[in-house]
Structure formats: C-alpha cells, structure tokens
C-alpha positions as CSV (number, residue, x, y, z in Angstrom):
1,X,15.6,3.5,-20.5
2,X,15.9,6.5,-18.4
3,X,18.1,9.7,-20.4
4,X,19.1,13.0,-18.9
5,X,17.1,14.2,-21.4
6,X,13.9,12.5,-21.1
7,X,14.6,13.8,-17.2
8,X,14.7,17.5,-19.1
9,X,11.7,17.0,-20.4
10,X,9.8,15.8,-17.3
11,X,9.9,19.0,-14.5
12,X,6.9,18.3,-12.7
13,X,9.1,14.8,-11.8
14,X,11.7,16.9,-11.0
15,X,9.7,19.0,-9.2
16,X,8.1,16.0,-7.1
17,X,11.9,14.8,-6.3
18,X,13.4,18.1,-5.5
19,X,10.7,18.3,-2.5
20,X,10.8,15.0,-1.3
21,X,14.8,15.7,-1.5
22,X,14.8,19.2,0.6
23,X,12.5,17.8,2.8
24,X,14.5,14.2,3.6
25,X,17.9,16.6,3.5
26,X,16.3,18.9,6.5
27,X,15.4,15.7,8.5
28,X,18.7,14.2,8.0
29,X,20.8,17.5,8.6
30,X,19.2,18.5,11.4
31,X,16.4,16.3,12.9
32,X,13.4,14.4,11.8
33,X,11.6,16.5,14.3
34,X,11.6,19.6,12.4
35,X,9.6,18.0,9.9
36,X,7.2,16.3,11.9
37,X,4.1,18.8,11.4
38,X,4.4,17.4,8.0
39,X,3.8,13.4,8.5
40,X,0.5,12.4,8.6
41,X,-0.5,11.2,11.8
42,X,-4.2,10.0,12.8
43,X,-4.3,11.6,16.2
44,X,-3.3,15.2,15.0
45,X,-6.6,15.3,12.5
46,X,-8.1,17.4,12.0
47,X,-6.0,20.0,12.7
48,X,-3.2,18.9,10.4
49,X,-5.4,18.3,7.8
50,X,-2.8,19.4,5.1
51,X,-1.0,16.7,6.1
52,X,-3.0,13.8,4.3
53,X,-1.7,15.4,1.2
54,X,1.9,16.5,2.6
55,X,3.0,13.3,4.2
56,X,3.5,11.7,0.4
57,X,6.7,14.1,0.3
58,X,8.3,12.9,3.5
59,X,10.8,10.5,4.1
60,X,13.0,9.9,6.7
61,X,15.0,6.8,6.4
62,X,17.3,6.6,3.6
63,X,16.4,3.3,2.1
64,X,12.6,4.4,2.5
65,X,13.9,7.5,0.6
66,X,15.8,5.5,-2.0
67,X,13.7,3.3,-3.0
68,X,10.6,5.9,-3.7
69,X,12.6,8.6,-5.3
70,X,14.1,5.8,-8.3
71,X,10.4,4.6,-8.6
72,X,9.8,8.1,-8.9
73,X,12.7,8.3,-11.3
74,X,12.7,5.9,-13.4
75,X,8.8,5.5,-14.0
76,X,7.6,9.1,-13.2
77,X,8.7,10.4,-16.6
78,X,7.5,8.1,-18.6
79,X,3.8,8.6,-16.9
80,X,4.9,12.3,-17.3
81,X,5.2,12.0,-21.1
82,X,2.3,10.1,-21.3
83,X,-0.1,12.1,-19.4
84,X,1.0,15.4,-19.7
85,X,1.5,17.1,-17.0
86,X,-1.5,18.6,-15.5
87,X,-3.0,15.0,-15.6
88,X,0.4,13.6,-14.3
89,X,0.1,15.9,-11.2
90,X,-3.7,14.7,-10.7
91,X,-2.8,11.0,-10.8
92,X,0.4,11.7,-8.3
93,X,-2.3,13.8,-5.9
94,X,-4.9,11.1,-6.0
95,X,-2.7,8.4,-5.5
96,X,-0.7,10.1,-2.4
97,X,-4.8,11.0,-1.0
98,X,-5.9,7.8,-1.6
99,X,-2.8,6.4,0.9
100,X,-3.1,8.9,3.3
101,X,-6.7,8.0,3.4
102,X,-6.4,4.5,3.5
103,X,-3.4,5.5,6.7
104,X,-6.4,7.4,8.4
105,X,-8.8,4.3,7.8
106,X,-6.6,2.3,9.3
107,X,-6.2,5.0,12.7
108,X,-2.4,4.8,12.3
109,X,0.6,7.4,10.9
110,X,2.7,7.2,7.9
111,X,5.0,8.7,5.6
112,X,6.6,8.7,1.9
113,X,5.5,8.6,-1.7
114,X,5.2,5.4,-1.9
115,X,1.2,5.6,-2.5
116,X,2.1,7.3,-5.5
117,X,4.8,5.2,-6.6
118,X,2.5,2.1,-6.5
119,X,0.3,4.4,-8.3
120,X,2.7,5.1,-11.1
121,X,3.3,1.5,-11.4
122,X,0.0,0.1,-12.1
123,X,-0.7,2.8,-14.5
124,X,2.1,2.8,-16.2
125,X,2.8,-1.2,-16.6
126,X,-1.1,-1.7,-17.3
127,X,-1.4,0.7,-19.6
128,X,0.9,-1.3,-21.6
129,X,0.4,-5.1,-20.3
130,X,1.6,-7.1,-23.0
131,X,5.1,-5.3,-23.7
132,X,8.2,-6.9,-22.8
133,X,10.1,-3.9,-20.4
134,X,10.6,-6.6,-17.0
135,X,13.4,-9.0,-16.8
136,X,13.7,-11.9,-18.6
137,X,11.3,-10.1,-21.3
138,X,8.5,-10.5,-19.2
139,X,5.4,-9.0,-20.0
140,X,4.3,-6.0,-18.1
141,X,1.2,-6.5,-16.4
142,X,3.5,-9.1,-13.9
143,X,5.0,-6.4,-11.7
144,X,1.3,-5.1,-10.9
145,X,0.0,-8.7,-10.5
146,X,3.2,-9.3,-8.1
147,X,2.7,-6.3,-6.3
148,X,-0.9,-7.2,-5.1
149,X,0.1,-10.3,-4.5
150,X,2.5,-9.3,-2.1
151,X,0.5,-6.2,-0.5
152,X,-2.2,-8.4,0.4
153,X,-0.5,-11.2,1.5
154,X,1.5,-9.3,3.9
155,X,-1.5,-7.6,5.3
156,X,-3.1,-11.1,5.9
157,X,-0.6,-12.7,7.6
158,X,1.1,-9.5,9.1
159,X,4.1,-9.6,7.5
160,X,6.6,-6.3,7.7
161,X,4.2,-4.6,9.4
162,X,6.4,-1.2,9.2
163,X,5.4,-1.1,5.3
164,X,2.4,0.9,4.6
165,X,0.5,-2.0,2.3
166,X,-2.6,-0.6,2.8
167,X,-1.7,2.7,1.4
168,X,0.5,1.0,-1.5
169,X,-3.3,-1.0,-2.8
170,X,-4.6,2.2,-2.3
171,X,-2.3,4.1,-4.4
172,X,-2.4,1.7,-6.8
173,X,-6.0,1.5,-7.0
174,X,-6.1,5.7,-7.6
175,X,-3.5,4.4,-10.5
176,X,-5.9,1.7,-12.4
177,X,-8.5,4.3,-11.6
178,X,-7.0,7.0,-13.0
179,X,-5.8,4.7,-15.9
180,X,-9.5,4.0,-17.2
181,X,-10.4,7.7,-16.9
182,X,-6.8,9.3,-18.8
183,X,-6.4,6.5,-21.3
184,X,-7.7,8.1,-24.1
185,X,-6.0,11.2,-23.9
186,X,-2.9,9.3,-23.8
187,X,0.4,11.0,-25.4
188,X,3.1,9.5,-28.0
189,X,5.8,8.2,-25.7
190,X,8.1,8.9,-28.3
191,X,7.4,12.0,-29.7
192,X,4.9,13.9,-27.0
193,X,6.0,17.3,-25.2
194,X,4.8,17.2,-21.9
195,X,1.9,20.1,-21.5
C-alpha cells in the first residue's frame, strides 16, 4: 500500500512526476504545440535527438496522463526503495530509451512514460513472482504474463493501434533486463533509505 510517507521517502518519483506534471499542465493550459519539440518524432531525427529520451515525460491527453502517472505512483516507490536511487533512475532511463527506440524502429512518433511504467512493472512484480499483491491474492508474476499477452496480441492482430505496444515490450524488456543485472544489490523494502 502506497503512504504519504513512503511518497517522502521516494523524491526521484517525485521528481519523475513533477516533470511529466509541468509539462502535461503547459500543454493543457496553453497548447500541445508548445511542447511539441519535446515528443519524439521519427522524421525530426536526428536533429531532435534529445528527444528519444524526453518524449517519456510528455503526455498530452489526460487519461494517457492518468494512467502513467499512478503506475508511476503507486509502483515507482517501491522500485525506488528497492533499487536505490541512482539505480532507480538508470532502470527509468533505460526503459524510456528502450521505447523510444523501439518508436524509431518502428519509423513512427510517440509519447509518455509508459515504456517506463511497463518497465517498472516487470521489475517490480518479477522480482517478487510468487507474492500475493494482485487481486484475488493472485500471485505476482500474472500481471507481467498478462501484459505480454496483451502487447503482442494487439500488435498481431492490430488492435488499438494508438497504444504504443511496441515501446511497452520494450520497456518492459529494459525492466527484466535490468532486473537480472540490479537483483543482487537489492534493498530491504521495509527498512531501506533510498541512496
């Protein structure tokens, strides 16, 4: 369970949402536009090569928004706690490189922080696989296992092709990567300072 003081003891999370919050506040007070130069788009490479690294803060629709920033909420600090947080700002840059990657791979735009979100996911729920923290008491490693599932079954058959699967696998392949690298230097949950 998510506390306001776990939240206290995670600033690079808050750090990560109080961009992605500026930025989606700028596009929606004024217009998405002004924050153009930083969404990733595959015809303005190479000059906007920041950009594959910048897009992963960007979101302009508030449902896209939404839905990234409680991934990033309620799963970022736990990673946070876990990793520390030099390696917790490693895994978020991998995972948002490895989508904006996978986005130029595939010669189209995107945007969000949904790359790392997957990422956080896999790591976190696979680094724990057996415990009981889904619904019903399910054990973990389902909501990874669902997740593929999904990703590539919509990229097969096409399905909601506005979602940026191929960035989410990617994402969440930086995650399992990351995962068999970080593991051992794993922190208590319970008791770990984030350093």
């Amino acid at each position: 369970m998510i506390t306001l003081d776990l939240l206290k003891k995670s600033p690079v999370t808050l750090v990560f949402f109080s961009i992605s919050s500026l930025i989606f506040l700028v596009a929606r007070v004024s217009n998405p536009e002004h924050i153009r130069f930083l969404a990733l788009s595959n015809s303005e490479l190479p000059e906007r090569w920041y950009t594959i690294l910048t897009h992963g803060f960007v979101h302009v629709e508030p449902n896209h928004f939404l839905v990234n920033m409680a991934i990033l909420i309620l799963v970022g600090p736990w990673v946070e706690r876990l990793l520390g947080r030099k390696r917790y700002i490693i895994l978020t840059v991998l995972c948002i490189l490895a989508g904006g990657f996978s986005i130029v791979f595939w010669g189209t735009a995107g945007i969000g922080f949904s790359a790392a979100g997957c990422g956080f996911l896999f790591y976190y729920y696979l680094a724990f696989p057996k415990e009981r923290e889904l619904f019903f008491e399910l054990p973990n490693f389902l909501l990874p296992a669902a997740i593929l599932i999904f990703s590539v079954t919509a990229l097969v058959f096409d399905w909601l092709s506005s979602v940026g699967h191929l960035p989410h696998l990617a994402g969440a392949g930086a995650g399992v990567i990351c995962l068999l690298f970080f593991r051992k230097n794993h922190r208590s949950i319970e008791d770990a300072e984030a350093a």
